[in-house]
N, C-alpha and C positions, 0 to 999 in steps of 0.2 A: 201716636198709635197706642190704643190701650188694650195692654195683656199682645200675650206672642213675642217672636224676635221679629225685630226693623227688617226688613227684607234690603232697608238700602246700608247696612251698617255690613262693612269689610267683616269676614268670619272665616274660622278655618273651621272645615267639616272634616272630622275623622269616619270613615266606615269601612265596613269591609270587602268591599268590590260591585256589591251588587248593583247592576246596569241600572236597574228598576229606580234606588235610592239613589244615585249618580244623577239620573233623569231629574226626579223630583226637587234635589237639589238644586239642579239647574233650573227647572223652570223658576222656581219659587225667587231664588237669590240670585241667579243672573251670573254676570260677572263679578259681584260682588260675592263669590264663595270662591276656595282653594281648596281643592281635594284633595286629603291626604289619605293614602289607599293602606291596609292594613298588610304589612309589609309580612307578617307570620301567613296571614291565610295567602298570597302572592306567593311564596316560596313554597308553601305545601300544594297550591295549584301547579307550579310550575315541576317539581320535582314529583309530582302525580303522574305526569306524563313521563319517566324517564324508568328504565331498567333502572335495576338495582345497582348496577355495576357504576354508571355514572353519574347517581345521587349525591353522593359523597362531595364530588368534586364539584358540583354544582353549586350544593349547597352554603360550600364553603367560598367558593365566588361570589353566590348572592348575598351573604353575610359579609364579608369584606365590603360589597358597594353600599350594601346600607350602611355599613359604619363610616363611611367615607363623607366628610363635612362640606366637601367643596360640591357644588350640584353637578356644574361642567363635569366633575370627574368623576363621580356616582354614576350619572345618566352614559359618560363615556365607557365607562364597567358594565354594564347593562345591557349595553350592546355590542358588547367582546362577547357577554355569555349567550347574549342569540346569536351572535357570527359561531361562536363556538358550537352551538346546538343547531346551525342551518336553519335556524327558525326565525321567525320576529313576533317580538311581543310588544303590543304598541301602548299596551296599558301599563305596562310595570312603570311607565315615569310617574304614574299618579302618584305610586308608594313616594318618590321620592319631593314633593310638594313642599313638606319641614327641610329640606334641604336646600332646596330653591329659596326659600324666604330666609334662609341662615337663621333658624332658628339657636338661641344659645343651648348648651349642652344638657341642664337637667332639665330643663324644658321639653325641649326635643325628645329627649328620653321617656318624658311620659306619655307625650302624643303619638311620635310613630310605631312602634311596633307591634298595637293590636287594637283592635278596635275596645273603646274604653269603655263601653256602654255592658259589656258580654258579663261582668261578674257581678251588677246589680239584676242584668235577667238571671244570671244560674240563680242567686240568691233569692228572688221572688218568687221562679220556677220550685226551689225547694218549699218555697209555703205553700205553693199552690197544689202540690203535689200530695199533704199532707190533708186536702178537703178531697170527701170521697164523692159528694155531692152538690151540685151546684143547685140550689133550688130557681134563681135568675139571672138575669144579666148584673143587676144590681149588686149580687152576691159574689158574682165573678171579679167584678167591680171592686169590689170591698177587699177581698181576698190578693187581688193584682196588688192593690195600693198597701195592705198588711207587708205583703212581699217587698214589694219597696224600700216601706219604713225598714223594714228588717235589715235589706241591703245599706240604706242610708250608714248605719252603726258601723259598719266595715269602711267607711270611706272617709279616704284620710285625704288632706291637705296634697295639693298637688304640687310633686315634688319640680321646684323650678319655677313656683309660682310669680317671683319677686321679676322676671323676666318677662310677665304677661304683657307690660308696655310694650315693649321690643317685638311683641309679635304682633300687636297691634299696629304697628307703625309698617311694617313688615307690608303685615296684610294689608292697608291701604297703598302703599306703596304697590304692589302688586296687584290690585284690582283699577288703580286706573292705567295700568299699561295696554287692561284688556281693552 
């Protein structure tokens, strides 16, 4: 395959929830992708729906299951807090996806808790925001990719990198179960 990713190569896809990019994911990679759901925008969806009064204690259980290593017992915490709230949520297992694969620790830590992609858009959004006029598409073009390189300088070495094997093996391991 020349240029793009291997559609047949094991991958973990971090995003933020959306159904739309869920879909696309799937069609594209198949079984070969593992969604890992951005476990920040999940908690602010779920505690969006709640009184003020039981925010707190919610919030403080769904922080508890994400930091929980073991999946069985994450995903068992997860649905205490929809028994707890008379609800079900049948998407929150996604958030927990880096748990299911046991990801190691600093690892883990850069991938699940938000989606990674968000502070190269704030950072090209700020370049772009600095042109008052777009004269074409090309220029819009130019302008995105300025924004970029700009974010690029912010981006540091992912912490827990030396682990990336581990999750490679992870992820094939999990993608032919499917």
């Amino acid at each position: 395959m020349e240029g793009g990713l291997d559609p047949g190569e094991p991958r973990l896809c971090a995003i933020d929830g959306g159904k739309a990019l869920a879909k696309a994911i799937n069609d594209t990679f198949g079984d070969k992708a593992v969604v890992q759901g951005c476990q920040a925008h999940k908690k602010r969806n779920v505690l969006g729906h709640l009184p003020e009064s039981g925010k707190s204690e919610v919030a403080k259980r769904l922080s508890l299951a994400y930091m929980e290593f073991e999946y069985n017992e994450a995903l068992s915490c997860l649905e205490n807090i929809a028994a707890y709230l008379d609800m079900r949520y049948p998407s929150a297992a996604e958030t927990l996806a880096v748990a299911r694969l046991e990801i190691p620790g600093l690892l883990r830590a850069a991938v699940c808790p938000a989606n990674p992609i968000e502070p190269a858009n704030s950072a090209c959004a700020g370049v772009i925001r600095r042109v008052s006029n777009f004269n074409s598409g090309e220029t819009a073009l130019r302008q995105a990719a300025a924004g970029f390189m700009e974010a690029e300088r912010g981006f540091r070495r992912i912490k827990g990198y030396k682990q990336i094997p581990s999750l490679i093996i992870a992820l094939e391991r999990e993608t032919e179960k499917k």
